[in-house]
VOBA-1610 file (N, C-alpha, C; in pm, whole numbers, padded with zeros to 5 digits, always signed):
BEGIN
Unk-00389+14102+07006Unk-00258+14135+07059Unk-00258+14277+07115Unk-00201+14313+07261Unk-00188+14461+07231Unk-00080+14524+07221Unk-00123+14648+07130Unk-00051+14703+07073Unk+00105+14796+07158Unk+00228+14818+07079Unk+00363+14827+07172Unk+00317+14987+07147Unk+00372+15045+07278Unk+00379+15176+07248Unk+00449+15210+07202Unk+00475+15356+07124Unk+00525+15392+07012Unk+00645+15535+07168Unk+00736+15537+07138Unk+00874+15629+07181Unk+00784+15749+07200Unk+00828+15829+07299Unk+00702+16008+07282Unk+00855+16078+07206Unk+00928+16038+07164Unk+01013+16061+07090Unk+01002+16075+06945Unk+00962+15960+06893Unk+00912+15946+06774Unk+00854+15986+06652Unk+00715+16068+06728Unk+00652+16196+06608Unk+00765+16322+06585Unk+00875+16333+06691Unk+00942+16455+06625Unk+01046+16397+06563Unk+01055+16272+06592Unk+01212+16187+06459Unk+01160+16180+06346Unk+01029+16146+06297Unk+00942+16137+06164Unk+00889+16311+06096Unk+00910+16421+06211Unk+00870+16535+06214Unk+01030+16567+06134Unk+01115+16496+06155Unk+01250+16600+06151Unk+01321+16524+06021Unk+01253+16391+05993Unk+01289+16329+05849Unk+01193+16392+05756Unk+01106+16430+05778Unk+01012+16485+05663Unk+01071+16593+05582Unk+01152+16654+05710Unk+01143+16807+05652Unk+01313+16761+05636Unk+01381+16684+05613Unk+01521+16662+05570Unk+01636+16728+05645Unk+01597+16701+05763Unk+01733+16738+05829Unk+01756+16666+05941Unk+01871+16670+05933Unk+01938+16509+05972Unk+02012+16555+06109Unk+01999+16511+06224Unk+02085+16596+06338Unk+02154+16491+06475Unk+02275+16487+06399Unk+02322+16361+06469Unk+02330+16388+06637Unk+02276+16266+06643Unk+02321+16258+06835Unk+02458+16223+06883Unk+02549+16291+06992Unk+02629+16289+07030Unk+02607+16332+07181Unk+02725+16211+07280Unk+02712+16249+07384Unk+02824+16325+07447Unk+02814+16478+07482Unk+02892+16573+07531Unk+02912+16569+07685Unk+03037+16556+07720Unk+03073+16604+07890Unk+03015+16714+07917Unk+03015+16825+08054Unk+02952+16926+08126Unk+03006+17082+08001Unk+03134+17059+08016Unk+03145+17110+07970Unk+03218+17194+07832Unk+03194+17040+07720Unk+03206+17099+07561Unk+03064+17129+07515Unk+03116+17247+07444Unk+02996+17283+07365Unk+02903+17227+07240Unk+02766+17239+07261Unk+02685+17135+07199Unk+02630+17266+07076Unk+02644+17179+06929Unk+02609+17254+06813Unk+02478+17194+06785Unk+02386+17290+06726Unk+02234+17227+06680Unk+02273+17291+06532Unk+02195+17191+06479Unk+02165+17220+06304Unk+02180+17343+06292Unk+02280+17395+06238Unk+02284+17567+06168Unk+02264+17660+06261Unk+02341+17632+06383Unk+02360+17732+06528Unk+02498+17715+06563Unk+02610+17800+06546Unk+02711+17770+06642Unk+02748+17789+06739Unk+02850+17708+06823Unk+02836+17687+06956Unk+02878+17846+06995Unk+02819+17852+07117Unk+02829+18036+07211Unk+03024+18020+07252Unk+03082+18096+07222Unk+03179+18117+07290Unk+03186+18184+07447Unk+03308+18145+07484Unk+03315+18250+07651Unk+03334+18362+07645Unk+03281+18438+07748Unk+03348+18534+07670Unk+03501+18602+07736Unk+03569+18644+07675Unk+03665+18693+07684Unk+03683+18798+07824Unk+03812+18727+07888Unk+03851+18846+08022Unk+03842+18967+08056Unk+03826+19001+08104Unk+03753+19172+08055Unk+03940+19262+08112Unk+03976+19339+08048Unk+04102+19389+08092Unk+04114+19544+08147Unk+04205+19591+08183Unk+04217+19685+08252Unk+04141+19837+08223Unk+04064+19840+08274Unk+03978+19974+08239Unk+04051+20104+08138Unk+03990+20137+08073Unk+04018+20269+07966Unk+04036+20409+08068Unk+04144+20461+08028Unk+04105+20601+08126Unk+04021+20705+08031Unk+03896+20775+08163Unk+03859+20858+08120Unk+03949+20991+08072Unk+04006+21029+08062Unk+04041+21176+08027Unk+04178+21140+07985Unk+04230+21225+07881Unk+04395+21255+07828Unk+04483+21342+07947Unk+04585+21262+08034Unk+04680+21320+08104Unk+04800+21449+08026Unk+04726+21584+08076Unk+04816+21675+08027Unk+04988+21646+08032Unk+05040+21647+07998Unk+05225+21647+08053Unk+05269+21788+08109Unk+05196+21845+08212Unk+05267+21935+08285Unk+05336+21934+08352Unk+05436+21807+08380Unk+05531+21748+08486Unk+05670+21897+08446Unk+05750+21913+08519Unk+05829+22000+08459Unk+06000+21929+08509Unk+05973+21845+08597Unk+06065+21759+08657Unk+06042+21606+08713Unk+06137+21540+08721Unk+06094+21414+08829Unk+06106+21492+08962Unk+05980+21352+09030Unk+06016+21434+09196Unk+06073+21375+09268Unk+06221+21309+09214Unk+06348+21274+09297Unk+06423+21272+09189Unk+06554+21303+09203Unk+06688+21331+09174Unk+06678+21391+08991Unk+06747+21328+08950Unk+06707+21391+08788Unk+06642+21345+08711Unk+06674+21166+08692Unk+06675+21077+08654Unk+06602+20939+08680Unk+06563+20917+08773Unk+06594+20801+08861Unk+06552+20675+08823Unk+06563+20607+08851Unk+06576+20468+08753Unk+06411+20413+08843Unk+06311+20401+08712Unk+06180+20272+08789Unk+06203+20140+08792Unk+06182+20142+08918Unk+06199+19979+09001Unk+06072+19923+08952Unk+05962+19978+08989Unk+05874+19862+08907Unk+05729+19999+08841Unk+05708+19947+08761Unk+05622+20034+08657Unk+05448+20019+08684Unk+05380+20100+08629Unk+05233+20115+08669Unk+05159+19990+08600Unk+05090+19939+08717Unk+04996+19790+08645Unk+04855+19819+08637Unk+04796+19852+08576Unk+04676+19905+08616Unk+04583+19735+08657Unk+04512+19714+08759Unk+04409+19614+08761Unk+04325+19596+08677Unk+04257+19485+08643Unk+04207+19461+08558Unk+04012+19484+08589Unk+04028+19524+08744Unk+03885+19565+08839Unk+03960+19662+08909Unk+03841+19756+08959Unk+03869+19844+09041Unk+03937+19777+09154Unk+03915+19675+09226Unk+03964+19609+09326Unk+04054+19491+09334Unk+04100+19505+09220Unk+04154+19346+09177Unk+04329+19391+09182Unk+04416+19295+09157Unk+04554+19320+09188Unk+04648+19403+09083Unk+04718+19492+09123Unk+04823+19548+09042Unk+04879+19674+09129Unk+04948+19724+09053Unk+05055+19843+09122Unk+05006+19986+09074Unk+04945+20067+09144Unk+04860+20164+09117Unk+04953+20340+09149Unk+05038+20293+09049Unk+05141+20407+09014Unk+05305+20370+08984Unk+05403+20435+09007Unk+05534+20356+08980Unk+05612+20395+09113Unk+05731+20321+09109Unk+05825+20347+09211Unk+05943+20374+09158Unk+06017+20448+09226Unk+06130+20529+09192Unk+06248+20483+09292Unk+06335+20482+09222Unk+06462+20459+09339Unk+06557+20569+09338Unk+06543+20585+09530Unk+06593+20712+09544Unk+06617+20655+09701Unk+06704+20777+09792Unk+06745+20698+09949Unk+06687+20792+09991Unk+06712+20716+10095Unk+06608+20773+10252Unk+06677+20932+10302Unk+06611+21032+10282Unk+06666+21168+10304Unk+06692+21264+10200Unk+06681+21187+10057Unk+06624+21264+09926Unk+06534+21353+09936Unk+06525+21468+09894Unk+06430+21535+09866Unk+06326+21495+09780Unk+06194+21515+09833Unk+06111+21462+09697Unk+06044+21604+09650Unk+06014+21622+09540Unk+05952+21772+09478Unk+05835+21765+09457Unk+05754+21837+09417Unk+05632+21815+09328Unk+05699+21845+09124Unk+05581+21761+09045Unk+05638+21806+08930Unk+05572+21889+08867Unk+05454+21965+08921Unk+05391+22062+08885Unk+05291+22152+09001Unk+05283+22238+08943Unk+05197+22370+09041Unk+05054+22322+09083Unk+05048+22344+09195Unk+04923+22289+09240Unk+04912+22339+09365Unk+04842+22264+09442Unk+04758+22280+09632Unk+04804+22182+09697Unk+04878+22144+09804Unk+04850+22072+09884Unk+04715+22011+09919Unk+04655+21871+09913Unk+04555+21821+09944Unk+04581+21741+10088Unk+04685+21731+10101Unk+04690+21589+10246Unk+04808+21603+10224Unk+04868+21641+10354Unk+04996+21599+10396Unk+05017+21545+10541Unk+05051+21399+10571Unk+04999+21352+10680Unk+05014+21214+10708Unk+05008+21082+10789Unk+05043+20975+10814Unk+04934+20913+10774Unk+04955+20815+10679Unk+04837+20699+10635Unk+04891+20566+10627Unk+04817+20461+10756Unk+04888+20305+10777Unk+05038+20367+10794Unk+05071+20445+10903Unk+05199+20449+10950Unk+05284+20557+10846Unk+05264+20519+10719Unk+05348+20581+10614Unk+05301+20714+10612Unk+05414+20826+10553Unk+05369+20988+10580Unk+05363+20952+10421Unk+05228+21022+10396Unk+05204+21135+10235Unk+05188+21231+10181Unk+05177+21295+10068Unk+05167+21397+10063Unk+05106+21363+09922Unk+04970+21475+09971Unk+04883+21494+09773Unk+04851+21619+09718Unk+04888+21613+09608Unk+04883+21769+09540Unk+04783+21766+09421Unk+04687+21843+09412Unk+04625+21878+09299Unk+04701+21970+09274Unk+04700+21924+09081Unk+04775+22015+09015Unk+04657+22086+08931Unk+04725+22252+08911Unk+04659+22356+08898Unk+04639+22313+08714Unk+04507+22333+08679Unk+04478+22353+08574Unk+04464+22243+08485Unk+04396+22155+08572Unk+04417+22044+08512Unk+04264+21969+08490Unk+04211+22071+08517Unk+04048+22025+08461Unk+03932+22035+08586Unk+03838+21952+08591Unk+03763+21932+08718Unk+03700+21803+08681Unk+03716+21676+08774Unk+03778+21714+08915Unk+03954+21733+08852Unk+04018+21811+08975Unk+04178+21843+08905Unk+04245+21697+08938Unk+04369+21689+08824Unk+04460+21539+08858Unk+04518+21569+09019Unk+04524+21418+09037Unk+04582+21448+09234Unk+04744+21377+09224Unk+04827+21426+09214Unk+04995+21355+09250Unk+05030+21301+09428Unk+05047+21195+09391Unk+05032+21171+09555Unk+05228+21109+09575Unk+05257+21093+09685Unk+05404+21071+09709Unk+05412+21033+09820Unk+05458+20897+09849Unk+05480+20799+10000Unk+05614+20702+09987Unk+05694+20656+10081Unk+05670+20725+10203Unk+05764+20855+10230Unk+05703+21021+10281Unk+05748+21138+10289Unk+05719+21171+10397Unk+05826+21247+10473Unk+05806+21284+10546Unk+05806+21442+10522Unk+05679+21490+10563Unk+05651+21639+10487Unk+05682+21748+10572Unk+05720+21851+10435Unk+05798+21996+10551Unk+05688+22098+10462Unk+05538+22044+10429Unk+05422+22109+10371Unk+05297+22090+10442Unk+05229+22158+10418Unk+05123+22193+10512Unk+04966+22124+10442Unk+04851+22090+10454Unk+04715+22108+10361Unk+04689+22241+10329Unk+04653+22249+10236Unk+04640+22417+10192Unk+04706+22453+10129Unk+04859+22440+10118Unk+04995+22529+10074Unk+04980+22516+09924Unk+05007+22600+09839Unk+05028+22648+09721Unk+05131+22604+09694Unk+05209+22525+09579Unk+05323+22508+09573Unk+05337+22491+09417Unk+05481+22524+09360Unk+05514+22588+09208Unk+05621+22451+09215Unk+05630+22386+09075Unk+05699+22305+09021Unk+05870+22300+09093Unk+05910+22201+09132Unk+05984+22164+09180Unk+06011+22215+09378Unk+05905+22308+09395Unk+05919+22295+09570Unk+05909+22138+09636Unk+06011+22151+09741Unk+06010+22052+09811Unk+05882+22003+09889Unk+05842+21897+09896Unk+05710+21850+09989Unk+05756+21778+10062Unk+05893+21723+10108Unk+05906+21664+10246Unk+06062+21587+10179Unk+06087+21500+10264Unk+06247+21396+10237Unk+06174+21235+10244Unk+06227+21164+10150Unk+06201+21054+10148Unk+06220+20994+10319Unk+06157+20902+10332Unk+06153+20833+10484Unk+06231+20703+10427Unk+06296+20603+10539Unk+06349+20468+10490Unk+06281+20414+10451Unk+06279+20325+10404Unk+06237+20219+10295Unk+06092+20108+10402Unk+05995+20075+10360Unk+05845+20019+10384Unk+05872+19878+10322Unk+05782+19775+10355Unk+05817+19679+10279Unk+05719+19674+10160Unk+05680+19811+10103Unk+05616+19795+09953Unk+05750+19739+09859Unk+05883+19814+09887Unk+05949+19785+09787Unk+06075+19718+09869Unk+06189+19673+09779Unk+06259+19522+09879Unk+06358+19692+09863Unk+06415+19790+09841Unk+06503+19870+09906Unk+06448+19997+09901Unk+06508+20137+09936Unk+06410+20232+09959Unk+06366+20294+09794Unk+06258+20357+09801Unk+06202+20406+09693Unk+06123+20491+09718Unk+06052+20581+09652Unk+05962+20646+09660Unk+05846+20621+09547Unk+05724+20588+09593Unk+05612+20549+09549Unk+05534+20646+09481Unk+05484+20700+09394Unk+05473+20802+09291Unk+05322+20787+09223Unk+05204+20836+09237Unk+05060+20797+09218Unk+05065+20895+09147Unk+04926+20899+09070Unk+04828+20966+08985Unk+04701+20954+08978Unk+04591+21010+08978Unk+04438+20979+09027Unk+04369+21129+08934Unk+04282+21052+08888Unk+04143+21132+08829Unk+04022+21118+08891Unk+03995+21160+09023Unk+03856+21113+09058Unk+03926+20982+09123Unk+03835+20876+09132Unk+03892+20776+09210Unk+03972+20664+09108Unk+03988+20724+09041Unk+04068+20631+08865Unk+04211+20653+08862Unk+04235+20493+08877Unk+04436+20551+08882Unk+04497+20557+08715Unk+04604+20639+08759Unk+04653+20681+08600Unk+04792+20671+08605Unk+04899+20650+08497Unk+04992+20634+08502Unk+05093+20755+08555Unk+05117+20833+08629Unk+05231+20893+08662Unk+05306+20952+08553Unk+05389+20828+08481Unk+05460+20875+08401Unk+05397+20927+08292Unk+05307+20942+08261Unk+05229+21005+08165Unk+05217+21211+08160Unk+05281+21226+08272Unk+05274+21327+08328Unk+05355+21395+08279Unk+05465+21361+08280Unk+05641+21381+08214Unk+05619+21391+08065Unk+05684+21503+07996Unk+05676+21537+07855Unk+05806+21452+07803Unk+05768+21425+07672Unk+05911+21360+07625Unk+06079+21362+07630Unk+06067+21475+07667Unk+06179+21537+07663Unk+06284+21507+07805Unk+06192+21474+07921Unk+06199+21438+08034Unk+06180+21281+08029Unk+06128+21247+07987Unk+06139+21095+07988Unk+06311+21029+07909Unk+06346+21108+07817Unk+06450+21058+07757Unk+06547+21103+07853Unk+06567+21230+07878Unk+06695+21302+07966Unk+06750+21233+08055Unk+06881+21233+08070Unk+06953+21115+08143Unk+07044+21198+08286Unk+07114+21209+08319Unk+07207+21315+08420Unk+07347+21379+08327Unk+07307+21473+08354Unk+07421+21539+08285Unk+07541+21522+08322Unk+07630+21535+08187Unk+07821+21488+08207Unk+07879+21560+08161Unk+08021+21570+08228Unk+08115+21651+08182Unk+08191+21587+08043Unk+08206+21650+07942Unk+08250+21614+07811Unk+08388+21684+07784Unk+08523+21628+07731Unk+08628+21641+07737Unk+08580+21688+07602Unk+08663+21872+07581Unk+08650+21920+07423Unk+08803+21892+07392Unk+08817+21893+07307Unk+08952+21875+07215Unk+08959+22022+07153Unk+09104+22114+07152Unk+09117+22200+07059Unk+09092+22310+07083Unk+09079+22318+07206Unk+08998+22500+07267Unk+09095+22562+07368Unk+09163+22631+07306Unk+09179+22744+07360Unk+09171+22811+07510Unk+09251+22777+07620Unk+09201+22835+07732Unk+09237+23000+07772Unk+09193+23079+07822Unk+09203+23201+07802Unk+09317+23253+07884
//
């Protein structure tokens, strides 16, 4: 008679009963994960999220750079890639012909039209190397590149409203190197809480 061939399977099924371990077969789609005897399955790995900033933002802000107060329309998103989607500073609501300020002492870096919109960027003084850069769009600037300027000088008047934001605003950046940073981080506590000042009715005083 001749003999049936034997599975090329086989010596490692008799290889894998010898040594007592038992490893059931199961058939898996593309993509669930497949467990071997005393290995667990690899997880994915996890989304990678918005980059860490290098350096601690001093709070040398000494003001907002529109009105006192002003209410954020929409807040800093940092991307989750250098190139990937989000809002790379905050916006402020303020009208077209506002003054915008700087909120701290610094240099003029660029004051000038970019994609139509006027900006204006200030390194602020003392703020390390490379120094933080405050940038402000859309402005129309009454500052020069070069100019020296002390906490609360004017750098130009808000321009009408762009379709970054659905009414006018002023767009408000922060940058370390080419790394965006939150803005409001800039502002000391004390300024973040402060609201517009009111007249308060005293009771009981005396007029002279």
């Amino acid at each position: 008679m001749r003999a049936e061939r034997m599975p090329r399977w086989w010596p490692a099924a008799l290889l894998l009963a010898a040594m007592g371990v038992s490893a059931p077969v199961a058939w898996v789609g593309p993509r669930a994960p497949v467990a071997w005897a005393g290995v667990p399955p690899r997880a994915d790995p996890a989304p990678a999220g918005p980059p860490a900033p290098d350096r601690a933002v001093p709070a040398v802000a000494r003001l907002w750079p529109v009105g006192v107060h002003p209410p954020v329309v929409r807040g800093w998103e940092p991307p989750a890639t250098p190139y990937g989607p989000g809002h790379r500073g905050v916006d402020l609501a303020a009208g077209p012909g506002d003054p915008v300020r700087t909120v701290a002492a610094g240099r003029v870096a660029f004051a000038g039209r970019v994609a139509g919109r006027g900006v204006v960027s200030v390194e602020l003084t003392g703020t390390g190397a490379p120094p933080l850069r405050t940038t402000y769009e859309p402005v129309r600037a009454s500052v020069r590149t070069g100019d020296t300027v002390r906490p609360g000088d004017v750098l130009g008047v808000l321009e009408p409203p762009t379709a970054h934001c659905a009414g006018p605003c002023l767009h408000w950046g922060l940058r370390s190197g080419e790394t965006y940073l939150d803005p409001l981080t800039l502002l000391p506590p004390w300024l973040l809480r402060a609201g517009p000042s009111r007249l308060l009715r005293v009771e009981g005083v005396l007029l002279p």
